[in-house]
C-alpha positions as CSV (number, residue, x, y, z in Angstrom):
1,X,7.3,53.7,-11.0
2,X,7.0,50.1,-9.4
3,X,9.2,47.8,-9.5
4,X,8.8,44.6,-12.1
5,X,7.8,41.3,-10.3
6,X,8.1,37.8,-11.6
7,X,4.4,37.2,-10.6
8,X,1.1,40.2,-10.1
9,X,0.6,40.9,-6.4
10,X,-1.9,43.3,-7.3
11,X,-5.4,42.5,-6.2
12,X,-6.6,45.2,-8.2
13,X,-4.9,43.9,-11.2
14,X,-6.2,40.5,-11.1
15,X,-9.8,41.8,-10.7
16,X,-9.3,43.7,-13.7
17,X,-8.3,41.0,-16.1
18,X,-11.0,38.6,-14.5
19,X,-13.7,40.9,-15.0
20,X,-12.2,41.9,-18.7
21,X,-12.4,38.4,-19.5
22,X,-15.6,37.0,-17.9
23,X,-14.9,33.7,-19.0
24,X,-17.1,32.1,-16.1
25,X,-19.7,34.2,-18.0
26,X,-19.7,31.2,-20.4
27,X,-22.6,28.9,-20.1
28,X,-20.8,25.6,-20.9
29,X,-18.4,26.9,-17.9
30,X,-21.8,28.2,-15.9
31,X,-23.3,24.6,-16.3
32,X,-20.3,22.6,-15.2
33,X,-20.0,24.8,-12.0
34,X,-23.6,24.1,-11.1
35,X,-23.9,20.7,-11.8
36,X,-20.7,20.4,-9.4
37,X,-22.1,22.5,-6.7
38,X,-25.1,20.8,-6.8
39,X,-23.7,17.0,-6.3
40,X,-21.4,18.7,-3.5
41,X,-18.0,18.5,-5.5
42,X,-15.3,20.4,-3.7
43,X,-14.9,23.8,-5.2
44,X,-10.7,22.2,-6.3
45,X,-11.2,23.3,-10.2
46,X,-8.8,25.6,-11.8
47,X,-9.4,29.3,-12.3
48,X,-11.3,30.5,-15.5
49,X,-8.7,32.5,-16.3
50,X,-6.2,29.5,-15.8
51,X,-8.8,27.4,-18.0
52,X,-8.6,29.9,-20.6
53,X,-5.1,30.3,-20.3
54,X,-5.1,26.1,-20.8
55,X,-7.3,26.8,-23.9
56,X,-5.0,29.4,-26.1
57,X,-1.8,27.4,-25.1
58,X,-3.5,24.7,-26.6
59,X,-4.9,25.8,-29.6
60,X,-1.4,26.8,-31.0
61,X,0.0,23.1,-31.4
62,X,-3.7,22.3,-32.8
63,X,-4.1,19.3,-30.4
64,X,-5.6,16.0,-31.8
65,X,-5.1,14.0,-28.8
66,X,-5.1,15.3,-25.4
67,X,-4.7,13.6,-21.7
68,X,-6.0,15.4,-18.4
69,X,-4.7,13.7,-15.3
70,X,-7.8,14.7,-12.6
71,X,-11.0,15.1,-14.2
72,X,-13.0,16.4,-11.1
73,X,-16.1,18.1,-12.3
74,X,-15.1,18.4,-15.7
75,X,-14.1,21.8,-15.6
76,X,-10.4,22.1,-17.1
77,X,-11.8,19.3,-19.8
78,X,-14.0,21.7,-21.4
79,X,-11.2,24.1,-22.1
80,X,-8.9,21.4,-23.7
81,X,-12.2,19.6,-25.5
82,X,-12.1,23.5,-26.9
83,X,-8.8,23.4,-28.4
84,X,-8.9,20.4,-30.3
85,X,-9.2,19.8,-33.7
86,X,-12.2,18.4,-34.9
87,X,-12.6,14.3,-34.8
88,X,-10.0,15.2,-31.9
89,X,-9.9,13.4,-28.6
90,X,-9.6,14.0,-25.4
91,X,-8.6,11.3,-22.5
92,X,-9.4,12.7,-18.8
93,X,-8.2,10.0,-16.2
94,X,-10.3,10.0,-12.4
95,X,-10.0,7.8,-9.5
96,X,-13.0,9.2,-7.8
97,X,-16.6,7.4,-8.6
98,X,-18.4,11.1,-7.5
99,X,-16.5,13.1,-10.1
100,X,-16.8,10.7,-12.3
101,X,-20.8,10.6,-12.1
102,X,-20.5,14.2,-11.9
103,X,-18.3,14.7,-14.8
104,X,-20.2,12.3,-17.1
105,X,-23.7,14.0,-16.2
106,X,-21.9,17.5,-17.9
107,X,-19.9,16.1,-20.9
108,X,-23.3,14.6,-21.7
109,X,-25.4,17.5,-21.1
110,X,-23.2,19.3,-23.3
111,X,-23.0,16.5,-25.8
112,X,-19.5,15.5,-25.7
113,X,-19.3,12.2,-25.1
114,X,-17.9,11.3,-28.4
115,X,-14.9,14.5,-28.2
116,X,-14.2,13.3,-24.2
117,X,-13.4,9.8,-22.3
118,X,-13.0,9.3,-19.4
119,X,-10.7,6.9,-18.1
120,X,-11.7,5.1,-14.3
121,X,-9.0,4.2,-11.9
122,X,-5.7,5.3,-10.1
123,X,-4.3,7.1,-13.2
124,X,-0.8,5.2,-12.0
125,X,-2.0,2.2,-13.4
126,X,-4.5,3.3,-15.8
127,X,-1.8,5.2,-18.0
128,X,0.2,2.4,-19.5
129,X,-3.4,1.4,-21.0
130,X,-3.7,4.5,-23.3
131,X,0.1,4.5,-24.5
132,X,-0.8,2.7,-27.1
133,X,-3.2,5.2,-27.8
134,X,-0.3,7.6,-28.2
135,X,2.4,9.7,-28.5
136,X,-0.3,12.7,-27.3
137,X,-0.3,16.2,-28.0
138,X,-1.0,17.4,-24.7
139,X,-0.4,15.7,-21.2
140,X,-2.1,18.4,-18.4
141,X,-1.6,16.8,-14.6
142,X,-4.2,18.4,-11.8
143,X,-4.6,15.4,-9.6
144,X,-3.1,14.0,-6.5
145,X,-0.1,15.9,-5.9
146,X,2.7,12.9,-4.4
147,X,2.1,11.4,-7.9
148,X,3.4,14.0,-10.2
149,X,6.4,12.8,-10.3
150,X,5.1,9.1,-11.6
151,X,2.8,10.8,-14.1
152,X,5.5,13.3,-15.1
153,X,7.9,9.8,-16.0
154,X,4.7,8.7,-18.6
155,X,4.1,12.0,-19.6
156,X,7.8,12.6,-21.0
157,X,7.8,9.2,-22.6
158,X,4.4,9.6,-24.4
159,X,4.2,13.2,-25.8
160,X,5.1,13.7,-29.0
161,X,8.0,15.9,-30.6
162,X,6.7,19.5,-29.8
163,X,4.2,18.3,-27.6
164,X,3.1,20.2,-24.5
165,X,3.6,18.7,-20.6
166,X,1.1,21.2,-18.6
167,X,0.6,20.9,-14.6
168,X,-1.3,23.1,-12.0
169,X,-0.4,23.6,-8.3
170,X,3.4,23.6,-8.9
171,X,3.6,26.3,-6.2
172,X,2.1,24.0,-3.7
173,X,-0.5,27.0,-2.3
174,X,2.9,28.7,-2.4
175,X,4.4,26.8,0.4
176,X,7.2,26.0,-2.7
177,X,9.6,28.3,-1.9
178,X,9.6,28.3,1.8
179,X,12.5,26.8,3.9
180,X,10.2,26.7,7.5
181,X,8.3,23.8,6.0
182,X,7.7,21.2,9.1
183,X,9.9,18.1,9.2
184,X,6.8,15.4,8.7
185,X,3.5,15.8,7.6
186,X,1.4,16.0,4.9
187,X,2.7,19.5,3.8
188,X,6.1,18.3,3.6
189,X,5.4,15.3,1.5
190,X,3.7,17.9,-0.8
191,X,6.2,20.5,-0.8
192,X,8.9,17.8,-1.6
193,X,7.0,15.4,-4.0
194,X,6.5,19.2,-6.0
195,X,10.3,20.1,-6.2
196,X,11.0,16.9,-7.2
197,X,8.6,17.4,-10.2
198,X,9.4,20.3,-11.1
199,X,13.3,19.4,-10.7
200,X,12.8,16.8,-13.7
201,X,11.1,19.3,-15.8
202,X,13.7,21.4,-15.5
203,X,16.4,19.5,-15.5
204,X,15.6,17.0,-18.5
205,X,17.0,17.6,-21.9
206,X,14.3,16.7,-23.5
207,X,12.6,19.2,-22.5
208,X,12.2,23.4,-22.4
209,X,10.2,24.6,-19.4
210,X,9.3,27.7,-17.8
211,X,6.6,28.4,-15.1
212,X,3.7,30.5,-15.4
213,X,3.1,33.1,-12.0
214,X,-0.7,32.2,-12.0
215,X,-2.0,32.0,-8.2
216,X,-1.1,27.9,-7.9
217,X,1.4,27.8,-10.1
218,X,1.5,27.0,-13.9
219,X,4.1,24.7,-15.3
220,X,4.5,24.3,-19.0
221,X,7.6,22.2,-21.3
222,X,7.5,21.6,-24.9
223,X,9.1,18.1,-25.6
224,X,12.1,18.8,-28.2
């Protein structure tokens, strides 16, 4: 019998539920990955499997307003635009002019325009704008790393009571949990702006957090 692991090493495995779940299959999911591919956006989305697993955590709070923090392509949108309610909104901040073009050319393709905004600028100073939007169902970070702990400090002071604070690549490309990390550099700066993040979701009491063992590194807290 093997031994139970906190996260799947198994290729095998993670072929398996890929394949079982096809969920790149989709053609709203299809279209966003071409569109991307074809403007030249980097291939930096998350996994379908980690969009789908954004989707069904999602759908269980009923979300009526969401914000993304890094839009890129649009690709983690759709999965969120998915869970919420209908007249529901979602607010995806991006710094970058390319993903926004590219971005905007797929929400409108698919029609939804009036379910999705995006939001221009450094979402540093963009954020205080929408907080009188809120409090938000959802907050989900997958941008610049060195900011998550800024965004996480909005985040915990605009969700709402059971409200969900979600963030990808809390593993740092699982450089998180190494002690040989070099003095200076860009890797360090990640490594340390990421266990400062994840510190404050774990340590504040407003909070209950746990970590999903996806391949980056899934954080998700419920706001008491």
């Amino acid at each position: 019998m093997r031994p139970k692991s906190y996260s799947n090493l198994l290729p095998s495995v993670s072929k398996y539920v890929e394949d079982l779940l096809s969920v790149d299959s989709h053609p709203s999911q299809q279209l966003a990955l071409q569109v991307a591919k074809k403007r030249g956006t980097p291939p930096l989305q998350v996994l379908p499997t980690d969009g789908r697993t954004l989707e069904v955590i999602a759908r269980t709070i009923q979300p009526t307003k969401i914000v993304e923090i890094g839009t890129l392509c649009g690709y983690s949108s759709l999965f969120l635009a998915n869970a919420l309610v209908p007249g529901g909104k979602l607010y995806t901040c991006e710094q970058s002019q390319h993903h926004i073009q590219v971005a905007t050319e797929v929400f409108q393709t698919l029609n939804l325009l009036d379910k999705i905004e995006i939001i221009e600028g450094n979402a540093v100073l963009t954020l205080p704008q929408l907080s009188h939007k809120g409090p938000f169902d959802i907050v989900f970070i997958d941008a610049d790393k060195l900011n998550y702990p800024n965004y996480f400090d909005w985040a915990i002071e605009n969700l709402r009571s059971g409200g969900l604070l979600i963030a990808d690549n809390v593993f740092v490309f699982g450089y998180i949990g190494e002690d040989n990390i070099p003095e200076q550099g860009e890797l360090k700066n990640l490594v340390s702006a990421m266990r400062l993040f994840n510190e404050k979701c774990v340590k504040d009491e407003r909070l209950v957090t746990t970590f999903l063992p996806t391949g980056e590194g899934l954080m998700i807290a419920t706001k008491k």
